[in-house]
N, C-alpha and C positions, 0 to 999 in steps of 0.2 A: 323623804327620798330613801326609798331601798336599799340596804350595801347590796354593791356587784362583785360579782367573785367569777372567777373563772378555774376550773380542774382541766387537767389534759388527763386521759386514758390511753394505753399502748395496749393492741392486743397483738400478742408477739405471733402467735400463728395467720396463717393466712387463709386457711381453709376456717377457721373459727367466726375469723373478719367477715368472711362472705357470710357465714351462717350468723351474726349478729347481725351485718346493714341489712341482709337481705336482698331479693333482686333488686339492682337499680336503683338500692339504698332505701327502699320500700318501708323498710323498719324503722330507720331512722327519720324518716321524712313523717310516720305515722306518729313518734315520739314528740317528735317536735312541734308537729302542729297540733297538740295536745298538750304543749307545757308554753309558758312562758318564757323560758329559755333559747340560748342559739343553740345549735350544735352545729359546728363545723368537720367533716371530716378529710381528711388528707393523707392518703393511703391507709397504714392500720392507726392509725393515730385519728383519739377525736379530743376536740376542743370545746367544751359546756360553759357557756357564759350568761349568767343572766342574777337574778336575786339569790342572797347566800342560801339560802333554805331550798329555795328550786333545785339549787344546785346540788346543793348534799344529796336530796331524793335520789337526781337522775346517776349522781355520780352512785348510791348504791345498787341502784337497778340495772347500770351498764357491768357492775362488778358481780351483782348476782345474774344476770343475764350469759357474762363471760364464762362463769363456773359453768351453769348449765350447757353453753355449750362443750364445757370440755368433755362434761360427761355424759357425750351424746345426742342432746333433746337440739330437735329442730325447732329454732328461734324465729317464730311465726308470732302475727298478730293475737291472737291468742294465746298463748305463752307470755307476752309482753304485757296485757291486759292484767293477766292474772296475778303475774308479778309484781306489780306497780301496784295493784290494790291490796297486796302486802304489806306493801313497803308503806303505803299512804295510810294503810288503817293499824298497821306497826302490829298486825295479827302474831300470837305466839306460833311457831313449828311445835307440836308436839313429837320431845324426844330427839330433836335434833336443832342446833343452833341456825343449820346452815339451810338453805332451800335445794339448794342443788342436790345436797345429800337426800335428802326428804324423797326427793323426787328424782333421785339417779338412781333409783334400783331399775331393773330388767325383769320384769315378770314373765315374760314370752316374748317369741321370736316365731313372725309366722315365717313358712315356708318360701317366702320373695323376701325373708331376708329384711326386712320390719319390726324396728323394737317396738316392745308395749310398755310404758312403764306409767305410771299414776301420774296426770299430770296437772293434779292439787292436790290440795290437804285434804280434801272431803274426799277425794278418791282414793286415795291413801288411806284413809280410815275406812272405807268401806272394803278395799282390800283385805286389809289386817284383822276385820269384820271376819270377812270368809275363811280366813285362814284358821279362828277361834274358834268361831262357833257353830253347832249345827244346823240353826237356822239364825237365816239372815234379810231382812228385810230391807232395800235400799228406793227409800221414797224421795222425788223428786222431779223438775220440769224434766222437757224433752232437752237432749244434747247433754247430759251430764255425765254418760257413759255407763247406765246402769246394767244395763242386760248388754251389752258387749264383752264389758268387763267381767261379768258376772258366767261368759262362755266363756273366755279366757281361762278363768280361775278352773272351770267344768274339764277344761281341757288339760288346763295341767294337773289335776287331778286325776284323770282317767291315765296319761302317761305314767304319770308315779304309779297307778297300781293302788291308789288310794280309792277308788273306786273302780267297777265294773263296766259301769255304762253311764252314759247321759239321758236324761227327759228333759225336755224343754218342749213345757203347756203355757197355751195362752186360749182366754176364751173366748169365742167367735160370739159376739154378742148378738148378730143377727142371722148365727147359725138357724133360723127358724125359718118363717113364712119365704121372706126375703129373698133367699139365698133357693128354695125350694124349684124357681123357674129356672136354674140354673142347670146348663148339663152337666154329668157324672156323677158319682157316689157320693156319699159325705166327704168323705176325703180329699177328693176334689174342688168340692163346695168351699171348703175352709181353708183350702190352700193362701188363699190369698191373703188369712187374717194370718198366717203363719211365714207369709217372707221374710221380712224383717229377721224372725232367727235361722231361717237357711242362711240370708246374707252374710249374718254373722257367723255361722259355722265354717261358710266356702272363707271368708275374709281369712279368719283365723287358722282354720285347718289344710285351705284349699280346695278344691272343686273334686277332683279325685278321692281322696284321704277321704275327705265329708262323707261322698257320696257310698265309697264303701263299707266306710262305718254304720252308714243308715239300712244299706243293704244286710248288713249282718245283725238288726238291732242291737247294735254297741250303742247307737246312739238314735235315740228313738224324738222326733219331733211330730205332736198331736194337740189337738182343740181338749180343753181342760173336761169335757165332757168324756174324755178316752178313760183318764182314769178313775172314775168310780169304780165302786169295789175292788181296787188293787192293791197289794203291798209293797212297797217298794224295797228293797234290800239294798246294799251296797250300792246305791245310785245317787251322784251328783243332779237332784232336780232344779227347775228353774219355773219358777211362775212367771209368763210375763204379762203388763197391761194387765196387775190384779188389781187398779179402780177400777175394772170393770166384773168383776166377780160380786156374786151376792154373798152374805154370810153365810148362808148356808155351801153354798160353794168352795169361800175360805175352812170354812170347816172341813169340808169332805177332801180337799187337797193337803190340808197341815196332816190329817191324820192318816195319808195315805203312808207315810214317810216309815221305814222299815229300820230294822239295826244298820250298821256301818252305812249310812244314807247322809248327807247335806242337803239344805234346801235354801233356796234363794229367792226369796219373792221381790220384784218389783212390780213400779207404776207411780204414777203423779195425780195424786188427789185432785187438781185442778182442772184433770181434764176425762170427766167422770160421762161416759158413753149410755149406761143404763136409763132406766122408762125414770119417770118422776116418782119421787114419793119410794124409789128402789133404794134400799140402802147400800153404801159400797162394801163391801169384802175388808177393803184397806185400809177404811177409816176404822171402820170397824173393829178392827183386830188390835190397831192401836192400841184401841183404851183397854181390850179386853187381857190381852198378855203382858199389858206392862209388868215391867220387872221381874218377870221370869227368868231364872239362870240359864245360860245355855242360850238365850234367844235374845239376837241385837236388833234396832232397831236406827239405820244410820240414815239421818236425811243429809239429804246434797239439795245445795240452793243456786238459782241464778249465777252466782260466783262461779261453780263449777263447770258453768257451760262450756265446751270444747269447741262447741260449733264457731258460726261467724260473731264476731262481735253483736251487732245487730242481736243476736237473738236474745244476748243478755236483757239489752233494752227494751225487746219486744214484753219476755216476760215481764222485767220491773212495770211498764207501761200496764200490762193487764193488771197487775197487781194492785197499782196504784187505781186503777178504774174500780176494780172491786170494791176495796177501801170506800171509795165515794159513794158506791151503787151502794152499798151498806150502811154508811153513815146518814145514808140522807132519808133509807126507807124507814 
């Protein structure tokens, strides 16, 4: 027979309360039916009764939960997830004891008034990545905030005055035959492999702002085929979806990069778009610049995902399939 124990929790603000239970107690009710424990709540006051061990968890996670909201971060299922497989795999913070701190910096503020701040430790490290080094590569699934983040950093770089301009290239893999019945210039053709960083530019910068910038080439958005034979100077660059580059490709973009330049490549090896028998860019480059000074290489895993819960699972799910389809061939 278990010991039971029961902790009471006060959270003294009221605005904090709402932003812990969540709508219609949605947080807490998500908590719960994912632990063994009660939890009862009764205005700002909650009441955790169940096995001692249970309890110690939730009782940490409601107290790292509380921090975070004080400082700021909207306490969504995702946020709670993250937390709690902290707390359950007792992961170190590097450089800071506390989670809240880790992850209560403010990196940006878009223009509706929207904080950004890292919202894991892998994102946080890929952060403080960009901050270091001149180049940065952040390999990882979808949802783990690589090239969002990665225009973020672009941006607040461009404002400091740390840099001149933006590129953000990604490569239109079926910029070929394909795309050929299509109407208008190449430009137009490849539009479509390039939304994804308009979206993050209007998200971040705004619809206006953006579009001025692109009107003045302050910030220039192009199919990785644009830059051959370029130099680039003073430019915050970005690769995105470079598991879909070939080596030879990763080569001809690492060595476009000029003085005063950052670069940031992303993609996720796992989901590699090229013909068979094509080598990827990304895998590739791995082995080739290990440990080179000057150049980081951060990967973000499932854990990191921002998205809906679900897609944590979806990846481990594919992961675990692979595993099999491997094992057995």
């Amino acid at each position: 027979m278990p010991d039971i124990c029961e902790v009471k929790i006060t959270v003294n603000n009221n605005g904090e309360a709402a932003n812990l239970f969540g709508k219609q107690d949605e947080n807490l009710k998500f908590i719960e039916s994912n632990s063994s424990a009660r939890i009862i709540a009764r205005g700002n006051d909650l009441t955790i009764t169940g096995d001692c061990q249970e309890v110690k968890v939730l009782s940490e996670l409601f107290n790292q939960l509380i921090k975070l909201s004080k400082s700021g971060t909207n306490i969504n299922i995702a946020t709670i997830n993250y937390t709690w497989n902290l707390i359950r795999h007792q992961k170190d913070i590097p450089g800071n004891k506390d989670l809240a701190q880790a992850l209560g910096e403010v990196i940006y503020v878009t223009p509706r008034g929207k904080q950004i701040r890292p919202k894991t430790l892998g994102q946080l490290r890929y952060i403080e990545a960009m901050r270091r080094y001149d180049i940065v590569f952040g390999v990882g699934p979808a949802g783990t905030g690589k090239t969002y983040l990665a225009v973020v950093m672009a941006v607040n770089a461009l404002r400091s005055r740390s840099v001149e301009r933006i590129i953000l290239a990604r490569p239109a893999v079926e910029a070929g035959e394909k795309l050929g019945f299509l109407p208008g210039d190449l430009q137009e053709k490849v539009n479509p492999y390039l939304r994804p960083l308009y979206d993050g530019l209007y998200d971040v910068l705004g619809l206006e702002t953006a579009q001025k910038y692109m009107s003045k080439n302050i910030i220039e958005v192009a199919p990785l085929a644009y830059m051959r034979g370029r130099t680039l100077d003073n430019a915050f660059i970005i690769l995105d979806e470079a598991q879909n580059t070939t080596s030879e490709q990763m080569k001809m973009f690492l060595t476009r990069m000029g003085f005063g330049s950052k670069a940031v490549i992303t993609g996720d090896i796992t989901q590699v778009d090229l013909p068979r028998n094509t080598a990827s860019g990304l895998v590739e480059v791995q082995r080739v610049l290990s440990g080179i000074k000057g150049i980081a290489i951060e990967y973000l895993t499932e854990n990191d995902v921002v998205r809906h819960p679900l897609v944590q699972e979806i990846i481990k799910a594919y992961e675990r399939s692979d595993q099999m389809c491997h094992g057995s061939g």
